[in-house]
N, CA, C and O atoms as a GROMACS GRO file, in nm:
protein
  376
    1UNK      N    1  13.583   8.220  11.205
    1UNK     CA    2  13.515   8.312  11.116
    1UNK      C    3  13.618   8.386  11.031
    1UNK      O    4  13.722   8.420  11.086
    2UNK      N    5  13.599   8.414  10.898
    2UNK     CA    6  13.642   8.467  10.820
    2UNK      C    7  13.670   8.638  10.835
    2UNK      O    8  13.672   8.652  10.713
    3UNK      N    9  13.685   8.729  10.866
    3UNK     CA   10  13.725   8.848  10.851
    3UNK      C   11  13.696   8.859  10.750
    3UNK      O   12  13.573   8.864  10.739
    4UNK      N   13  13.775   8.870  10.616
    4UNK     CA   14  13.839   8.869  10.523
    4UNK      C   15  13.687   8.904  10.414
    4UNK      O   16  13.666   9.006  10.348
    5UNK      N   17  13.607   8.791  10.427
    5UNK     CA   18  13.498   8.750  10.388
    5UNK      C   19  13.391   8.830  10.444
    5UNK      O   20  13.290   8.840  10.374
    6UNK      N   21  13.393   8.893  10.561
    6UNK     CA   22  13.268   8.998  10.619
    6UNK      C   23  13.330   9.122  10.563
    6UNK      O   24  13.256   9.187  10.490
    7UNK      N   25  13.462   9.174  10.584
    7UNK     CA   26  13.465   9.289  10.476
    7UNK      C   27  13.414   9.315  10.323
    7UNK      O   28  13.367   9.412  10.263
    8UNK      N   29  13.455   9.157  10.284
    8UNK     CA   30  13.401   9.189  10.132
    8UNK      C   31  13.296   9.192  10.123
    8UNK      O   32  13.268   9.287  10.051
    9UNK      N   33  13.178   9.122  10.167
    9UNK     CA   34  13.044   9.118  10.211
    9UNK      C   35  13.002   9.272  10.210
    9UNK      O   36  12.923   9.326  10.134
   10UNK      N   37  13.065   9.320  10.299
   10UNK     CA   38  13.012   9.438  10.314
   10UNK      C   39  13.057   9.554  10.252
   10UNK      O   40  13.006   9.665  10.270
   11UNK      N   41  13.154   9.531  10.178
   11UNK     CA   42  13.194   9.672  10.132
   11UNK      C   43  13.208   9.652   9.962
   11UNK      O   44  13.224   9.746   9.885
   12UNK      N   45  13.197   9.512   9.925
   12UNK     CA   46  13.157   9.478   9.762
   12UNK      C   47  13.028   9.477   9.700
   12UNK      O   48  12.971   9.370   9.678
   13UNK      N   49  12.968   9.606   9.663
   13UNK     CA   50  12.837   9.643   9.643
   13UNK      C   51  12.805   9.524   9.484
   13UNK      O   52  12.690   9.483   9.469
   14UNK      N   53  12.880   9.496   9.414
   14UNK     CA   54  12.892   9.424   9.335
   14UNK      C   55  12.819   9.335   9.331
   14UNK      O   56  12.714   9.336   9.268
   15UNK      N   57  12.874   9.214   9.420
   15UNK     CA   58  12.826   9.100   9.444
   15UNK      C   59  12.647   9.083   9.473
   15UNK      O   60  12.567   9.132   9.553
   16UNK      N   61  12.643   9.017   9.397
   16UNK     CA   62  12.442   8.964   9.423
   16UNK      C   63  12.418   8.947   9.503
   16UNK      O   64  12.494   8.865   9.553
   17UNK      N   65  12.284   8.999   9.613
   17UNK     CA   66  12.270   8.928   9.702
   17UNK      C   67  12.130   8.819   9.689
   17UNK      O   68  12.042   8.886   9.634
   18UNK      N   69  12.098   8.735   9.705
   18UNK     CA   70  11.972   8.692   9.674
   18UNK      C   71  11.868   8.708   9.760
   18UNK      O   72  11.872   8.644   9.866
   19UNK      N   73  11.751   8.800   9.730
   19UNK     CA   74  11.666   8.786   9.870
   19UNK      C   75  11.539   8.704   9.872
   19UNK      O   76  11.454   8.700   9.784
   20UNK      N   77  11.539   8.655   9.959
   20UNK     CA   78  11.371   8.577   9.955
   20UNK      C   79  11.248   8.626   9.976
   20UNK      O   80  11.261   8.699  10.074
   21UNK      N   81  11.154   8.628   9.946
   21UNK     CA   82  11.014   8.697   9.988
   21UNK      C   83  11.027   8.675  10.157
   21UNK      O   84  11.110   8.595  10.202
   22UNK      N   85  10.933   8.757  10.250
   22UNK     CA   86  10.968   8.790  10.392
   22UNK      C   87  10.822   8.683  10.403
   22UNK      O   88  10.766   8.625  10.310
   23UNK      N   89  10.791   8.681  10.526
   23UNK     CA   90  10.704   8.554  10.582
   23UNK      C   91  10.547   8.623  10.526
   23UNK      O   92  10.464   8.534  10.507
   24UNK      N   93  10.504   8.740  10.504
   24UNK     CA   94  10.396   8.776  10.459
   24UNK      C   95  10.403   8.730  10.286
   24UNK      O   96  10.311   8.656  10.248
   25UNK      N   97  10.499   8.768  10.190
   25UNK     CA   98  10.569   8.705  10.067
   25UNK      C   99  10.522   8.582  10.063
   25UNK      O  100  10.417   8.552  10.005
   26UNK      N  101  10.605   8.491  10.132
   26UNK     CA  102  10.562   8.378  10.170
   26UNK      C  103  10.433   8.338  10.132
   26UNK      O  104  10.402   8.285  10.026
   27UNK      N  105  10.337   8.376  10.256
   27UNK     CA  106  10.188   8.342  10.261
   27UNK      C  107  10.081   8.372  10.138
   27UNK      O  108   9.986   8.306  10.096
   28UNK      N  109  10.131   8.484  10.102
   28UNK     CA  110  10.115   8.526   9.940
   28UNK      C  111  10.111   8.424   9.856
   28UNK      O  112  10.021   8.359   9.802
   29UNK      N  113  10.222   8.421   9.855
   29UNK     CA  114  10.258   8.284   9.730
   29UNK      C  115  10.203   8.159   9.769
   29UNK      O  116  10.192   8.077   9.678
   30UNK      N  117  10.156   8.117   9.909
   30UNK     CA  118  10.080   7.971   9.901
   30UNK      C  119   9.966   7.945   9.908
   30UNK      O  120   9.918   7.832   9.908
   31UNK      N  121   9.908   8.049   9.916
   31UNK     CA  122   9.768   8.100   9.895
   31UNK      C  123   9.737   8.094   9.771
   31UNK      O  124   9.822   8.111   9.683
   32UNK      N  125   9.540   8.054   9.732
   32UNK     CA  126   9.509   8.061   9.627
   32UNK      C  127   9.404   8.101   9.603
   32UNK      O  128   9.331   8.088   9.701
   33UNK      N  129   9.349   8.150   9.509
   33UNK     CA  130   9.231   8.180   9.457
   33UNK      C  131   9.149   8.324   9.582
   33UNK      O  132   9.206   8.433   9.577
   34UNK      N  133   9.078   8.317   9.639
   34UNK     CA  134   8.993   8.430   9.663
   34UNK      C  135   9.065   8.457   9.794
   34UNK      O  136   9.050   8.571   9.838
   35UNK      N  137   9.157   8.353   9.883
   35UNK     CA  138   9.183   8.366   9.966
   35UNK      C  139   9.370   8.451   9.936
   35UNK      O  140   9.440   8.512  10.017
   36UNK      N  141   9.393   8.425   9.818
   36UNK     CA  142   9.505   8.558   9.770
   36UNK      C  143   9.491   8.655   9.734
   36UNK      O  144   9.582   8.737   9.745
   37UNK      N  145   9.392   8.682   9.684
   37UNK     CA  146   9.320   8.794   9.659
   37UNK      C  147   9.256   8.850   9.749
   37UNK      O  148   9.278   8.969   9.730
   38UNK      N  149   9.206   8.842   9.814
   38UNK     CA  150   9.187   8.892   9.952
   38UNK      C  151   9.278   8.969  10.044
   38UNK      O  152   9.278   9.086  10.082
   39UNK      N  153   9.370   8.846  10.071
   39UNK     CA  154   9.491   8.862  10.146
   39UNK      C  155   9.598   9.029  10.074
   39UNK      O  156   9.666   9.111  10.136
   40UNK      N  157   9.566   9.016   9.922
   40UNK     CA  158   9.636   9.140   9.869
   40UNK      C  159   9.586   9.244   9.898
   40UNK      O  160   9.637   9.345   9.947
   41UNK      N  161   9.470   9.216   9.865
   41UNK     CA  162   9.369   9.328   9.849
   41UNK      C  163   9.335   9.419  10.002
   41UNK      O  164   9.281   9.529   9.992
   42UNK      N  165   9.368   9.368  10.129
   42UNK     CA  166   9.379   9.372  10.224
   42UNK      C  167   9.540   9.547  10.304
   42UNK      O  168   9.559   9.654  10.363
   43UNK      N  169   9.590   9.440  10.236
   43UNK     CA  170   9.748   9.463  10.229
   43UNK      C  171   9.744   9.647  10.165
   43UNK      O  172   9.793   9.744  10.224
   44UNK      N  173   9.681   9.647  10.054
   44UNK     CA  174   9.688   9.710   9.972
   44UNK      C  175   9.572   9.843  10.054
   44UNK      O  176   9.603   9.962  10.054
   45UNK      N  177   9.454   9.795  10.113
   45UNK     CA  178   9.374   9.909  10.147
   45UNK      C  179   9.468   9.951  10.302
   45UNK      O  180   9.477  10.069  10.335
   46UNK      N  181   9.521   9.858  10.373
   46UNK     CA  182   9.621   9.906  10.464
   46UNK      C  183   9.745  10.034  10.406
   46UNK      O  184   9.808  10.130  10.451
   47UNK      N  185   9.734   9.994  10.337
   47UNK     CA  186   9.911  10.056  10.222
   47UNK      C  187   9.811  10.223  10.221
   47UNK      O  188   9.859  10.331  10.258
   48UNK      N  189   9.723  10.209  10.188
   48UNK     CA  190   9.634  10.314  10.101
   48UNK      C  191   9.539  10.398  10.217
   48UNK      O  192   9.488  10.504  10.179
   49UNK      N  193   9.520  10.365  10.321
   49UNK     CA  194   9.444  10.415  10.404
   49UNK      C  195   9.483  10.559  10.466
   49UNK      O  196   9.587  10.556  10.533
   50UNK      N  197   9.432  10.660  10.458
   50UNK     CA  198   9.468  10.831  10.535
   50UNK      C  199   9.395  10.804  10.627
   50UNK      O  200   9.358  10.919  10.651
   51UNK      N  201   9.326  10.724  10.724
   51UNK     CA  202   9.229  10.743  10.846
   51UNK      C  203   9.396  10.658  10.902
   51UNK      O  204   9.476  10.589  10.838
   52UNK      N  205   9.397  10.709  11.064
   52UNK     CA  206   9.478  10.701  11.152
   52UNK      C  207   9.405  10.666  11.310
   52UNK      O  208   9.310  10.724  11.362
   53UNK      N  209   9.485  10.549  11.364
   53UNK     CA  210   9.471  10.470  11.481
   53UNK      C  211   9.286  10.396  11.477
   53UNK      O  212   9.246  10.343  11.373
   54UNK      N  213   9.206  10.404  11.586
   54UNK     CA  214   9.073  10.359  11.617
   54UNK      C  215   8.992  10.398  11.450
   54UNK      O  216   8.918  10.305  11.418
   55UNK      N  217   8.993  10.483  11.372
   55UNK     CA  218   8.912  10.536  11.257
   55UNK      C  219   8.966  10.430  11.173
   55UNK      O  220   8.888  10.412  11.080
   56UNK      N  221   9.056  10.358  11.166
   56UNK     CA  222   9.135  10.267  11.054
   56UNK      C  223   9.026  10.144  11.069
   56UNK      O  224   8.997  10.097  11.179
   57UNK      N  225   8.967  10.096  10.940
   57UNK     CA  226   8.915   9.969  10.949
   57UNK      C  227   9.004   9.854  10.955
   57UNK      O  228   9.009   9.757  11.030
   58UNK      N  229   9.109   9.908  10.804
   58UNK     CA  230   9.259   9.795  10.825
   58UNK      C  231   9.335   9.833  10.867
   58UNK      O  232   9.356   9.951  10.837
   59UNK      N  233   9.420   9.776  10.952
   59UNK     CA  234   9.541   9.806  10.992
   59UNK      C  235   9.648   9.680  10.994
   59UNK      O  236   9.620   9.562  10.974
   60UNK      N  237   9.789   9.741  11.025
   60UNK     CA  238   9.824   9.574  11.014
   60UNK      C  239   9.815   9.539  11.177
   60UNK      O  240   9.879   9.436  11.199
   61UNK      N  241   9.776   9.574  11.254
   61UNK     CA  242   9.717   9.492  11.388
   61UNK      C  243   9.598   9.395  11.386
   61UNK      O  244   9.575   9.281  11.429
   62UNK      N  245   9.533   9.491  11.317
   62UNK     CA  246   9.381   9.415  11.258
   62UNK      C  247   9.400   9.268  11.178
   62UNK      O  248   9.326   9.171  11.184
   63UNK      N  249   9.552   9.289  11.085
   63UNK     CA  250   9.553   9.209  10.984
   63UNK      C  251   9.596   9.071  11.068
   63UNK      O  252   9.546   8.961  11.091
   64UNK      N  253   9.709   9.141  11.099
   64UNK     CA  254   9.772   9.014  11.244
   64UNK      C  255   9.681   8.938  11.336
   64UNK      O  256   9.708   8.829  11.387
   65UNK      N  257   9.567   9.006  11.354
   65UNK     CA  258   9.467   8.941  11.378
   65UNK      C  259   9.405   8.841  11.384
   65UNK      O  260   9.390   8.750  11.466
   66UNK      N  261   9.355   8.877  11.247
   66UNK     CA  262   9.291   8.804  11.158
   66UNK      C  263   9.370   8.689  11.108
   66UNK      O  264   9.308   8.587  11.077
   67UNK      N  265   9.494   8.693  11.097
   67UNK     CA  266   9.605   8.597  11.015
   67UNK      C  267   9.572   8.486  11.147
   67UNK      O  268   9.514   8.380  11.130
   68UNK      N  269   9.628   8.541  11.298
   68UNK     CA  270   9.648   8.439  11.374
   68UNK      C  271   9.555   8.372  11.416
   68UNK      O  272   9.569   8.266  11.478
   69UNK      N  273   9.418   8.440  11.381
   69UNK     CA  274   9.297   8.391  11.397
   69UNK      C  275   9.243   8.237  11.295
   69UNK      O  276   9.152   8.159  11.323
   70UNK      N  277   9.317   8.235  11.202
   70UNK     CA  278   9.330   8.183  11.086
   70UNK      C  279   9.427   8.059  11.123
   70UNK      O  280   9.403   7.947  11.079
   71UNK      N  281   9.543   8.084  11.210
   71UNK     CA  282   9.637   7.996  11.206
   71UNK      C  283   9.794   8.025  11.162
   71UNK      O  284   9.884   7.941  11.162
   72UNK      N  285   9.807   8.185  11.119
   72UNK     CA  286   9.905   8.194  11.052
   72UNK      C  287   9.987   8.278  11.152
   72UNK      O  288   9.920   8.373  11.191
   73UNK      N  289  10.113   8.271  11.205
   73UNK     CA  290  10.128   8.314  11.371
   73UNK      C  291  10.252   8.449  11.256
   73UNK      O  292  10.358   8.414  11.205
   74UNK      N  293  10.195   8.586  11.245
   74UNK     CA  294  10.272   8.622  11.147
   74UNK      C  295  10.232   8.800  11.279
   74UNK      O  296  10.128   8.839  11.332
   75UNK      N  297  10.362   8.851  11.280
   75UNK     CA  298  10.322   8.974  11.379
   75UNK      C  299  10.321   9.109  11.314
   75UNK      O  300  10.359   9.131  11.199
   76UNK      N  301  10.271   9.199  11.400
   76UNK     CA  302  10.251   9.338  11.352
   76UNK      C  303  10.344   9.375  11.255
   76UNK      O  304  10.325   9.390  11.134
   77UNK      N  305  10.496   9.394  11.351
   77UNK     CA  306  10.551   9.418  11.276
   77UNK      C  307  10.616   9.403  11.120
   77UNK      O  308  10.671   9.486  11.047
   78UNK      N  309  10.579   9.226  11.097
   78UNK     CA  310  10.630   9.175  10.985
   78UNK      C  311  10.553   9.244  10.888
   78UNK      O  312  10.608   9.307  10.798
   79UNK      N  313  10.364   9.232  10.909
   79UNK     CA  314  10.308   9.308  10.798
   79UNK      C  315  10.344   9.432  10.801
   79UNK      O  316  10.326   9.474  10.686
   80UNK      N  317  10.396   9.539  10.886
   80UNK     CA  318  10.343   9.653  10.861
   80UNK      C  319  10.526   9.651  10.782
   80UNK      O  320  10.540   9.747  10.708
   81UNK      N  321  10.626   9.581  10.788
   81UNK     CA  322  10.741   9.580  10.692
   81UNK      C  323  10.698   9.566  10.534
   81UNK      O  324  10.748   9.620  10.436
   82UNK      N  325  10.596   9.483  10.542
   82UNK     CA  326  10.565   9.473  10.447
   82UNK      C  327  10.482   9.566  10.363
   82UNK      O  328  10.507   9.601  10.248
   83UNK      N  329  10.372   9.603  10.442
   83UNK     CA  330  10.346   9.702  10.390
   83UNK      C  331  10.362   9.820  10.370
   83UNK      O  332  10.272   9.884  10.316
   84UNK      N  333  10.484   9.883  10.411
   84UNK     CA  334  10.563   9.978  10.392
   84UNK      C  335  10.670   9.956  10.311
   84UNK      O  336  10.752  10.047  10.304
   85UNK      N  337  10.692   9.830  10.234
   85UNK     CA  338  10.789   9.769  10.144
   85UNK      C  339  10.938   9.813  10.180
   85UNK      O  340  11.016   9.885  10.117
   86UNK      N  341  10.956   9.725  10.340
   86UNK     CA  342  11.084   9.780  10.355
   86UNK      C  343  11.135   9.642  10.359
   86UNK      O  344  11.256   9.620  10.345
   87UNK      N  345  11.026   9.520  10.383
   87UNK     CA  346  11.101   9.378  10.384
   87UNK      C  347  11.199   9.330  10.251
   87UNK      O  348  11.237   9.410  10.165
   88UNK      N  349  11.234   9.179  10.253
   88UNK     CA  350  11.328   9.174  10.161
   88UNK      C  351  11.247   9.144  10.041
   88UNK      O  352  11.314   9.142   9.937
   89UNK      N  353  11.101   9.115  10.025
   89UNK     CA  354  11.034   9.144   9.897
   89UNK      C  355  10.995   9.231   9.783
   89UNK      O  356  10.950   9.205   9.672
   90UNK      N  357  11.038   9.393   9.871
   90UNK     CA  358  11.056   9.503   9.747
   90UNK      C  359  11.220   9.464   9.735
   90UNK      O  360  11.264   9.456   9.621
   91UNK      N  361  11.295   9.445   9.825
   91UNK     CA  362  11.436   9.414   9.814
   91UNK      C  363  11.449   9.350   9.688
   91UNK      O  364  11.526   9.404   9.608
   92UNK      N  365  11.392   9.250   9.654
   92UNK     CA  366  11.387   9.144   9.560
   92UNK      C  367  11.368   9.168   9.416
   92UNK      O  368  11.429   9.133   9.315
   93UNK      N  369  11.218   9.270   9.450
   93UNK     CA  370  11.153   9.288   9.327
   93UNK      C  371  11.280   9.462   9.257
   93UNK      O  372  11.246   9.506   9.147
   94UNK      N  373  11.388   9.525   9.320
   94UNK     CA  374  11.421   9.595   9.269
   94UNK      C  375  11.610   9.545   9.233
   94UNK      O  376  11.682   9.619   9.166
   0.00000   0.00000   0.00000
């Protein structure tokens, strides 16, 4: 392993990093029509919701749910990264 190369990594704010959409990103993008729209629109009343724990209709537990119910093996935590835009897809978009 390089040394040399993990310092600069880390201490050359410079350098680009490239990030990829996170596994919810992902599913986004291969999705189509009512079933992406949905899937946003979802995302978005989670993002937006002031009711807290059992009063929440969406949540991202609920969503995880529903995803794996579907087939899509994607966990709490990934959506709720996401929907708190801490994954590498606001990373991306800024």
């Amino acid at each position: 392993m390089d040394k040399s190369s993990l310092l600069t990594d880390l201490t050359d704010q410079s350098k680009e990093t490239k990030h990829y959409p996170c596994k919810i990103g992902r599913l986004i993008n291969s999705l189509e029509g009512d079933e992406r729209e949905a899937l946003v629109k979802a995302i978005e009343l989670i993002r937006t919701s002031n009711l807290n724990g059992k009063n929440r209709s969406h949540s991202s537990v609920w969503l995880a749910k529903v995803l794996r119910k579907n087939g899509y093996q994607i966990s709490v935590s990934t959506i709720q990264r996401h929907v708190n835009k801490e994954c590498s897809c606001d990373q991306s978009e800024g």
